[in-house]
Biopython code that builds the backbone (N, CA, C, O; Angstrom):
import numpy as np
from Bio.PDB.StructureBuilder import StructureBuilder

atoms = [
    (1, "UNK", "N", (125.381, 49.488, 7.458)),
    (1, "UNK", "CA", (125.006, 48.426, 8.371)),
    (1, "UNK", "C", (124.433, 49.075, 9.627)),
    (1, "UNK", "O", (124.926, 49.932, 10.360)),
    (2, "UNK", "N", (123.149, 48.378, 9.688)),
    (2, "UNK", "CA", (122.361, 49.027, 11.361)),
    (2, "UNK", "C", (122.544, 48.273, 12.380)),
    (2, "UNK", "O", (123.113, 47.184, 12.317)),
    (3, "UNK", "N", (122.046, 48.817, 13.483)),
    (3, "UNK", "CA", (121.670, 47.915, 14.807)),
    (3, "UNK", "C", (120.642, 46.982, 14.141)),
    (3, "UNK", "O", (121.015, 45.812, 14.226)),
    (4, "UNK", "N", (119.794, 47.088, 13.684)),
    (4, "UNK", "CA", (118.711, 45.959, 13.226)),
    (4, "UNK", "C", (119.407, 44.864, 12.155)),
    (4, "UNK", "O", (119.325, 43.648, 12.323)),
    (5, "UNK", "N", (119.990, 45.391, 11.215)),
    (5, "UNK", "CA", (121.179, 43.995, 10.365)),
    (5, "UNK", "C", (121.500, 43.349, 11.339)),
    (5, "UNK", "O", (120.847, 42.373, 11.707)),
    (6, "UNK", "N", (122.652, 43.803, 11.990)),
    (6, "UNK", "CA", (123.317, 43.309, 13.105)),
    (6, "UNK", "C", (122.566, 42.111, 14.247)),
    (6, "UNK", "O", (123.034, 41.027, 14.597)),
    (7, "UNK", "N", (121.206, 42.781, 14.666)),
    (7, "UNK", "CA", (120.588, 41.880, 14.926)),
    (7, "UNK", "C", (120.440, 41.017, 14.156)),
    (7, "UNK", "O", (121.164, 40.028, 14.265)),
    (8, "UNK", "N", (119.733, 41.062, 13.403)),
    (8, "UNK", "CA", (118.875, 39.985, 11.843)),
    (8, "UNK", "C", (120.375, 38.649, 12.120)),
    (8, "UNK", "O", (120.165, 37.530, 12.587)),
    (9, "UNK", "N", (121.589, 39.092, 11.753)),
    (9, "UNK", "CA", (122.108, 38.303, 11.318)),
    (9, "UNK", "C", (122.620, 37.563, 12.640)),
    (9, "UNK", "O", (122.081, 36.456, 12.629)),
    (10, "UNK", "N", (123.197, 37.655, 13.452)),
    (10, "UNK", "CA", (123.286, 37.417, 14.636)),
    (10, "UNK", "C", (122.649, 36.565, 15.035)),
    (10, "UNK", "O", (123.129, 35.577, 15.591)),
    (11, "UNK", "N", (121.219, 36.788, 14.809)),
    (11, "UNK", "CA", (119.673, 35.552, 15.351)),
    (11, "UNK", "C", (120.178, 34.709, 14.176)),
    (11, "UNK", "O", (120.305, 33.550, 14.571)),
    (12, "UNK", "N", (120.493, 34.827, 12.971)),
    (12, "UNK", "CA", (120.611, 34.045, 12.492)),
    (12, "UNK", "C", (121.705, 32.911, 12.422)),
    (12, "UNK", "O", (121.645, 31.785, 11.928)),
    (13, "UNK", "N", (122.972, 33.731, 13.235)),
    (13, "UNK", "CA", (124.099, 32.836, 13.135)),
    (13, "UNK", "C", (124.104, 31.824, 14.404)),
    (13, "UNK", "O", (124.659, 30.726, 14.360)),
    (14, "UNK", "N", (123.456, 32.300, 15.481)),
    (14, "UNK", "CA", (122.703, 31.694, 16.777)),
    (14, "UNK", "C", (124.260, 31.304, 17.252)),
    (14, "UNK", "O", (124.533, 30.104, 17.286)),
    (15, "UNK", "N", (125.064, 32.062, 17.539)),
    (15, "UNK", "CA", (126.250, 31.776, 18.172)),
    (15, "UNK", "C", (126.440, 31.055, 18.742)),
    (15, "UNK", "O", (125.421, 30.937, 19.421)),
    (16, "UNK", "N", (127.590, 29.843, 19.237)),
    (16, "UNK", "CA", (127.929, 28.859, 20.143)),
    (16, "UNK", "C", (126.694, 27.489, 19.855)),
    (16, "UNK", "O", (126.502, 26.552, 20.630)),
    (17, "UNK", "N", (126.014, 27.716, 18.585)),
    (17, "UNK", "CA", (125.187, 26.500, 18.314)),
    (17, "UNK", "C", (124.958, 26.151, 16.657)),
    (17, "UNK", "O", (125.394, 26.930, 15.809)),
    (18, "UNK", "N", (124.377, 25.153, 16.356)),
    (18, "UNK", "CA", (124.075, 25.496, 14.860)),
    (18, "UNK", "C", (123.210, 26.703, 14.440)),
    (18, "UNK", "O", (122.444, 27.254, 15.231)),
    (19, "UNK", "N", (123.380, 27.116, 13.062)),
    (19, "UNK", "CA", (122.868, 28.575, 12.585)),
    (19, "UNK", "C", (121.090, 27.876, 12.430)),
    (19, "UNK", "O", (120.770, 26.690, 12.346)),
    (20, "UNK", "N", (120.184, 29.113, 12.437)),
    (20, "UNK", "CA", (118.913, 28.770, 12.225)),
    (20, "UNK", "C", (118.848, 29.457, 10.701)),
    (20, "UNK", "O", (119.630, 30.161, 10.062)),
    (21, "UNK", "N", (117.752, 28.993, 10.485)),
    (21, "UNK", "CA", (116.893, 29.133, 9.199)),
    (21, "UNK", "C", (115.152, 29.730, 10.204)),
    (21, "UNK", "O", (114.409, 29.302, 11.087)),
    (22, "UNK", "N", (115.278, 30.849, 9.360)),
    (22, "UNK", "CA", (114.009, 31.854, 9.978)),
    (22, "UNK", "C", (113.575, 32.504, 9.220)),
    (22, "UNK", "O", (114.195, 33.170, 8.390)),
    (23, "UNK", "N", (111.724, 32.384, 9.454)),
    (23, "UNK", "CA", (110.769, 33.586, 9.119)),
    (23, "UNK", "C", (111.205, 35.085, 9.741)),
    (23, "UNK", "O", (111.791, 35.166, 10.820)),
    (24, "UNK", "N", (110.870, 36.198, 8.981)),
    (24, "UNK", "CA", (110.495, 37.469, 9.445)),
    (24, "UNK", "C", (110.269, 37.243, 10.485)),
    (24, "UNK", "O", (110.998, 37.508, 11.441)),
    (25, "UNK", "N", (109.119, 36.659, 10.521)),
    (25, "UNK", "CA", (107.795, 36.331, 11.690)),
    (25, "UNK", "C", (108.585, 36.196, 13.380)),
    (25, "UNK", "O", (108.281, 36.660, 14.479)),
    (26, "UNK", "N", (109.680, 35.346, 12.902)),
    (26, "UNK", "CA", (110.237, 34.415, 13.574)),
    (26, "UNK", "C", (111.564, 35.161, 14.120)),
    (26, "UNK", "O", (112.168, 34.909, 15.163)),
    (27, "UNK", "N", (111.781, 35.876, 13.413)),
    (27, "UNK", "CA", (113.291, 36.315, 13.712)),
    (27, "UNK", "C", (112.784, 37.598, 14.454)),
    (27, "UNK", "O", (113.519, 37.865, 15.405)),
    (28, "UNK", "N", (111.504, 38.665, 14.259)),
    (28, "UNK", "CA", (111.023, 39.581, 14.654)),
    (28, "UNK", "C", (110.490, 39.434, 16.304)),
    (28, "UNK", "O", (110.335, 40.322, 17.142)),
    (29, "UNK", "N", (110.266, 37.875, 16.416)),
    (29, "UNK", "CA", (109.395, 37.635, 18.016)),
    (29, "UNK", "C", (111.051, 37.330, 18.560)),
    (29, "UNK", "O", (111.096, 37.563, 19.767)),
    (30, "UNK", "N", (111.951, 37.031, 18.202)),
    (30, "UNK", "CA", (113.142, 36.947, 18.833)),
    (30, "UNK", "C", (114.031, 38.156, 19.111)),
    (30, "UNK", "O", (114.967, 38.057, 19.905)),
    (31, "UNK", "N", (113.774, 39.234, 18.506)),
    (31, "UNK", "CA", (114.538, 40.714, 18.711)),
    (31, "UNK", "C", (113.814, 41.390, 18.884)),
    (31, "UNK", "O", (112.725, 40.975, 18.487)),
    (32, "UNK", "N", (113.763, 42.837, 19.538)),
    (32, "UNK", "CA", (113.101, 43.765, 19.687)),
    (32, "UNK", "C", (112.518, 44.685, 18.364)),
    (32, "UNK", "O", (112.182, 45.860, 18.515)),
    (33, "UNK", "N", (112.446, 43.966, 17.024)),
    (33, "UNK", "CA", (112.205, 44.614, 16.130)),
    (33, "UNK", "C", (110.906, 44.026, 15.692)),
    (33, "UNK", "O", (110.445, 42.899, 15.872)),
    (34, "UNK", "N", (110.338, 45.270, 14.955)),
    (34, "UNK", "CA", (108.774, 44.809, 14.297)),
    (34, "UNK", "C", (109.017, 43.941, 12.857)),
    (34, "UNK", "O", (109.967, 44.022, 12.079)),
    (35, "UNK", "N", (108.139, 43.315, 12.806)),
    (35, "UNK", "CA", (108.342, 42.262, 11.696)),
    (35, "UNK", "C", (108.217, 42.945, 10.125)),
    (35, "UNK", "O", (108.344, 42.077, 9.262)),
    (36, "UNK", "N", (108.026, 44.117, 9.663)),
    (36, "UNK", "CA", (107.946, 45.190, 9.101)),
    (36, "UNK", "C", (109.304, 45.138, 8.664)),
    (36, "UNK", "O", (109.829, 44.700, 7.640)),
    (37, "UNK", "N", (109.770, 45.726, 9.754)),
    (37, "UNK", "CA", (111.130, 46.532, 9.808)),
    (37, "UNK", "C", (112.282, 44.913, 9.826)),
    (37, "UNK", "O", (113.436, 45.228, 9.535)),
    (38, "UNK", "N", (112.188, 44.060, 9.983)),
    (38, "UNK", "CA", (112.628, 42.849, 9.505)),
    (38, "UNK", "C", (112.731, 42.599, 8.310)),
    (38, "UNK", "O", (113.817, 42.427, 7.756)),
    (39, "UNK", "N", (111.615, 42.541, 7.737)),
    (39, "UNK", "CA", (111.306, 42.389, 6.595)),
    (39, "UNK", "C", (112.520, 43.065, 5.701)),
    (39, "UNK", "O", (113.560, 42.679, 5.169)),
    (40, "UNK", "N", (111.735, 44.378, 5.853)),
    (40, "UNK", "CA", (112.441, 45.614, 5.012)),
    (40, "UNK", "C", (114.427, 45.140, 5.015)),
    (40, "UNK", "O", (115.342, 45.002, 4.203)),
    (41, "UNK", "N", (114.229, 45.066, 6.229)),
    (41, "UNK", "CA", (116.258, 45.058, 6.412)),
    (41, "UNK", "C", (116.540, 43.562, 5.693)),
    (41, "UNK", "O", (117.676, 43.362, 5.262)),
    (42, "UNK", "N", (115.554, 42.547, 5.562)),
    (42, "UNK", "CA", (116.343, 41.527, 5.011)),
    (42, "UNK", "C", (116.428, 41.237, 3.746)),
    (42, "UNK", "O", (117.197, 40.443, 3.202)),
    (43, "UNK", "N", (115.167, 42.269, 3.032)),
    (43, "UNK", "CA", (115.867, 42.614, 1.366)),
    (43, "UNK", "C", (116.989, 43.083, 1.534)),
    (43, "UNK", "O", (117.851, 42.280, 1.178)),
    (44, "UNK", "N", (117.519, 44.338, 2.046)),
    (44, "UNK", "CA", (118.482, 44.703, 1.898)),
    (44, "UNK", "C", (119.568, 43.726, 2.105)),
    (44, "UNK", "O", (120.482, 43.694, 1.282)),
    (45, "UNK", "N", (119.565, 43.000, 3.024)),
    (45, "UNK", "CA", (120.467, 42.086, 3.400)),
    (45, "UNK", "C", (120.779, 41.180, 2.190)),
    (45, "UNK", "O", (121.926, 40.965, 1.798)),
    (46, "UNK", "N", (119.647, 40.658, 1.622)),
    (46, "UNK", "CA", (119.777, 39.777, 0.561)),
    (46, "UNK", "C", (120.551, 40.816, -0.795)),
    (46, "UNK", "O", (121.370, 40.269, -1.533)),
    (47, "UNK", "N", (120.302, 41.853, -0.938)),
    (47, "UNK", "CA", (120.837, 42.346, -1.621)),
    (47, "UNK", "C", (122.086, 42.454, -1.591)),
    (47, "UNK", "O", (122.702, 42.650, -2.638)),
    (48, "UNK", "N", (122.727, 42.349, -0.379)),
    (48, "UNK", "CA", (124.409, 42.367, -0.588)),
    (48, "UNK", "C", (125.038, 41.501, -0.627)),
    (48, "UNK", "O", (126.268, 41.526, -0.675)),
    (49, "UNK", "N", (123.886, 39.902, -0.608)),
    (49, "UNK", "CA", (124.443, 38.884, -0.250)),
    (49, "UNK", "C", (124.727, 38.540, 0.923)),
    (49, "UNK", "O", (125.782, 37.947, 1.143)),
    (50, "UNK", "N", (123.837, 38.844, 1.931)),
    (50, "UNK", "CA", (124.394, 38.795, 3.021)),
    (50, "UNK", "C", (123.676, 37.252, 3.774)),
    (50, "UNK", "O", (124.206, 36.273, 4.299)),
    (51, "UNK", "N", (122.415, 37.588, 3.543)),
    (51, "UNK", "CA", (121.311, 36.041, 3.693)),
    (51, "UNK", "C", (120.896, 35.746, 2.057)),
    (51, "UNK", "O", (120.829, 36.411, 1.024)),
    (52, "UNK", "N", (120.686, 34.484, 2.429)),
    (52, "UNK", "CA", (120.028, 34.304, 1.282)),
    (52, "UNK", "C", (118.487, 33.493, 1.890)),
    (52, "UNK", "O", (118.080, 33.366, 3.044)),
    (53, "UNK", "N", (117.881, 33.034, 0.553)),
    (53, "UNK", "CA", (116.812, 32.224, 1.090)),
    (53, "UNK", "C", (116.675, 30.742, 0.767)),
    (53, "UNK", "O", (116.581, 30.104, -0.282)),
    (54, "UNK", "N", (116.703, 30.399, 2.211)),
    (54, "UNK", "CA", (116.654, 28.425, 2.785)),
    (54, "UNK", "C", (115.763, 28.104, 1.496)),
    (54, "UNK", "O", (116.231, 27.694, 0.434)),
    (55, "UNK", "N", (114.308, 28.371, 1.764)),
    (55, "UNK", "CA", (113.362, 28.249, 1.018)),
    (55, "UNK", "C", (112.480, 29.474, 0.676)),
    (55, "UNK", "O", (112.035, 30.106, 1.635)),
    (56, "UNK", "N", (112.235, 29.804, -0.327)),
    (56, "UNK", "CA", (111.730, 31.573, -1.197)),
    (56, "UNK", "C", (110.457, 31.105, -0.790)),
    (56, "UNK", "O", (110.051, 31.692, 0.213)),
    (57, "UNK", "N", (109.531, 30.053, -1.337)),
    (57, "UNK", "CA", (108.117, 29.891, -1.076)),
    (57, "UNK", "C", (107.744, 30.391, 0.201)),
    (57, "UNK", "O", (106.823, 31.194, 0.352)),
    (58, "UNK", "N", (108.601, 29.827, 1.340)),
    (58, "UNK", "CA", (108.248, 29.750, 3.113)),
    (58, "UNK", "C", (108.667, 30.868, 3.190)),
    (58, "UNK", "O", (108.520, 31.253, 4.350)),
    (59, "UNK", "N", (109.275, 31.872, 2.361)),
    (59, "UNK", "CA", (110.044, 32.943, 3.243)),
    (59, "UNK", "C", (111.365, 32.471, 4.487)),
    (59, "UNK", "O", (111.534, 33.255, 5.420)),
    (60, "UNK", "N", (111.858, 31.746, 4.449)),
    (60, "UNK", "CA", (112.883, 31.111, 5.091)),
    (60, "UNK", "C", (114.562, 31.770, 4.478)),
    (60, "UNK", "O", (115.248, 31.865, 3.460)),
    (61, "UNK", "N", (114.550, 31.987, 5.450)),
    (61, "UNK", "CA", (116.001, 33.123, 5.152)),
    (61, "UNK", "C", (117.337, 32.169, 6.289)),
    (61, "UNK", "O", (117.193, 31.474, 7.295)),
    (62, "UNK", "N", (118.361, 32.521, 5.627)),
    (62, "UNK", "CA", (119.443, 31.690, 6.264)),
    (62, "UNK", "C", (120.693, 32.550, 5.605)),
    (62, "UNK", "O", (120.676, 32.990, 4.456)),
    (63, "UNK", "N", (121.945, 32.731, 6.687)),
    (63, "UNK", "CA", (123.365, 33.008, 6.254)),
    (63, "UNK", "C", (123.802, 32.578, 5.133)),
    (63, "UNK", "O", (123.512, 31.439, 4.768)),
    (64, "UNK", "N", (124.398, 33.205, 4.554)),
    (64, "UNK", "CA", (125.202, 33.461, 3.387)),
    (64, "UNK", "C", (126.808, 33.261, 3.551)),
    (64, "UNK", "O", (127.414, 33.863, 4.437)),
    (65, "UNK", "N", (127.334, 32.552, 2.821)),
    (65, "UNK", "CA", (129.079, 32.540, 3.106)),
    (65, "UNK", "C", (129.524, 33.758, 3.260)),
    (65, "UNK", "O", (130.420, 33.855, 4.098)),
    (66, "UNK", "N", (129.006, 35.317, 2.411)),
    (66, "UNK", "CA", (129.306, 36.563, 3.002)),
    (66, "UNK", "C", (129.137, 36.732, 4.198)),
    (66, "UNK", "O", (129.976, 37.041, 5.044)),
    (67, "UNK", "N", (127.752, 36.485, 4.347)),
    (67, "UNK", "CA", (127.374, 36.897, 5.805)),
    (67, "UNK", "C", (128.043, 36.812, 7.148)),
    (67, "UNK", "O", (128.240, 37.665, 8.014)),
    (68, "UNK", "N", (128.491, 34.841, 7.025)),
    (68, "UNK", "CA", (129.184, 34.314, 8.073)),
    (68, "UNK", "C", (130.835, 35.196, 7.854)),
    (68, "UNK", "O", (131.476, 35.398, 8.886)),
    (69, "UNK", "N", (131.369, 35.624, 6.641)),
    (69, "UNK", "CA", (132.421, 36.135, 6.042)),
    (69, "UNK", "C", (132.665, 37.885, 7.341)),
    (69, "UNK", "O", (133.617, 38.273, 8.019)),
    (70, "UNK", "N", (131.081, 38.501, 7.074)),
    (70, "UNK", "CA", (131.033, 39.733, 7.633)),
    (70, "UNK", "C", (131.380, 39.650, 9.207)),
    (70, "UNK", "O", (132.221, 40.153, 9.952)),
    (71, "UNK", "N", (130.029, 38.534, 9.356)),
    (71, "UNK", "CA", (130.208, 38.581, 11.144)),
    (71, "UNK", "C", (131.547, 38.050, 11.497)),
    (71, "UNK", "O", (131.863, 38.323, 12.655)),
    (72, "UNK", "N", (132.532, 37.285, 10.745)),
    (72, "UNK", "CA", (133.965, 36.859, 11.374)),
    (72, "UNK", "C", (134.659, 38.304, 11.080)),
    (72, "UNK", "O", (135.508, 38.519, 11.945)),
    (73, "UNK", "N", (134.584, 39.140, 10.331)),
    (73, "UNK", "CA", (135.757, 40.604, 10.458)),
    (73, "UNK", "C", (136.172, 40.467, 9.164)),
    (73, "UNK", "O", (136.968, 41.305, 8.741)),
    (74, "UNK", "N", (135.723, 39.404, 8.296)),
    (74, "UNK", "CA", (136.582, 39.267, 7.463)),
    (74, "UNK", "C", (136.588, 39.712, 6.096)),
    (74, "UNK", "O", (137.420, 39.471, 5.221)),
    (75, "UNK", "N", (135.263, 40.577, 6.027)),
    (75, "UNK", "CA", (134.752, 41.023, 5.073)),
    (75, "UNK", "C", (134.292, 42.994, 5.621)),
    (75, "UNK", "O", (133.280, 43.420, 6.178)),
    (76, "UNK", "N", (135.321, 43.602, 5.229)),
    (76, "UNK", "CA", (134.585, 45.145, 5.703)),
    (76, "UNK", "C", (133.355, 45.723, 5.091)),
    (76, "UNK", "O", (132.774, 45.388, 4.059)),
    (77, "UNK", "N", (133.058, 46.762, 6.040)),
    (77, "UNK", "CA", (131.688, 47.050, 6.002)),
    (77, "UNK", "C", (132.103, 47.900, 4.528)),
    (77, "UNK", "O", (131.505, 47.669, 3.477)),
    (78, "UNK", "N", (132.826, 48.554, 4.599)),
    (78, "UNK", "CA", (133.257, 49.496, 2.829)),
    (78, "UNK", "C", (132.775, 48.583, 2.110)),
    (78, "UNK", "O", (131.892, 48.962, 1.340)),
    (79, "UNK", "N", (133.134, 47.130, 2.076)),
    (79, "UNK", "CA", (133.092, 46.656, 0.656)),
    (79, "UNK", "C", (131.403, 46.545, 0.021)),
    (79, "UNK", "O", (130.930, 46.575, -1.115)),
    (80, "UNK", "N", (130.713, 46.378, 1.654)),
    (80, "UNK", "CA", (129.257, 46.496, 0.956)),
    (80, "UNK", "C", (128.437, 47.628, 0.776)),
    (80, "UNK", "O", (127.266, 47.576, 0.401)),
    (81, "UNK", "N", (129.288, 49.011, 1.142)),
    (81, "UNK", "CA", (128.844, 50.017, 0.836)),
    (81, "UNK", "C", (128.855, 50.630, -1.096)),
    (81, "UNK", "O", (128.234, 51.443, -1.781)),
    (82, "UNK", "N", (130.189, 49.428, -1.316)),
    (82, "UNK", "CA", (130.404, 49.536, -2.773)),
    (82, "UNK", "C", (129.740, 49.412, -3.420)),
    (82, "UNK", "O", (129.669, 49.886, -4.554)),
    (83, "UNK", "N", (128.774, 48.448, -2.657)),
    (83, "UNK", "CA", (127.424, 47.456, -3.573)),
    (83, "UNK", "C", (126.746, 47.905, -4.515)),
    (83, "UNK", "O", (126.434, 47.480, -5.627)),
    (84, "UNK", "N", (126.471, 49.188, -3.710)),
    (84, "UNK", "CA", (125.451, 50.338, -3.567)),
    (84, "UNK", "C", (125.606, 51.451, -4.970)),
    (84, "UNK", "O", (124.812, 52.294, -5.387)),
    (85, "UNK", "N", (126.985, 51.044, -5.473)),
    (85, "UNK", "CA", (127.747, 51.794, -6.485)),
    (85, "UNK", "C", (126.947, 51.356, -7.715)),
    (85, "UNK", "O", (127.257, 51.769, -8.832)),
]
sb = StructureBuilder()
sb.init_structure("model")
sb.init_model(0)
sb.init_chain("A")
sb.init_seg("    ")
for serial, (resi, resn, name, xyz) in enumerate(atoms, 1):
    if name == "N":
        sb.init_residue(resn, " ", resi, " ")
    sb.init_atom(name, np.array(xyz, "f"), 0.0, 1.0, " ", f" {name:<3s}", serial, name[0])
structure = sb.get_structure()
């Protein structure tokens, strides 16, 4: 898990409000990261289950019950290193 996940998911959980549903595009003009490097981290992300996608056509990416699972503590970072196994 990076500083850039961390971001990704974060924008996505939009703390103290309802969660968004976001483009690359979209989530990249909101963090200091290039939309590239968005991209790239949110396969990975999807790969552990971490986002999934709102809508695949739009590219629309949204939290995952893991995801919200990770950002509460309640899920350790080991277990998604297992993934990887």
């Amino acid at each position: 898990m990076t500083r850039v996940d961390l971001d990704i998911l974060e924008t996505l959980q939009n703390e103290g409000n309802d969660e968004l549903v976001l483009t690359p595009g979209v989530i990249a003009e909101n963090t200091h990261w290039g939309r590239n490097t968005v991209r790239k981290h949110l396969i990975l992300l999807r790969n552990h289950s971490l986002v999934e996608y709102y809508d695949e056509d739009r590219s629309l990416y949204q939290l995952s019950d893991r995801g919200r699972a990770w950002l509460r503590g309640d899920l350790p970072t080991e277990e998604l290193e297992d993934d990887d196994e």
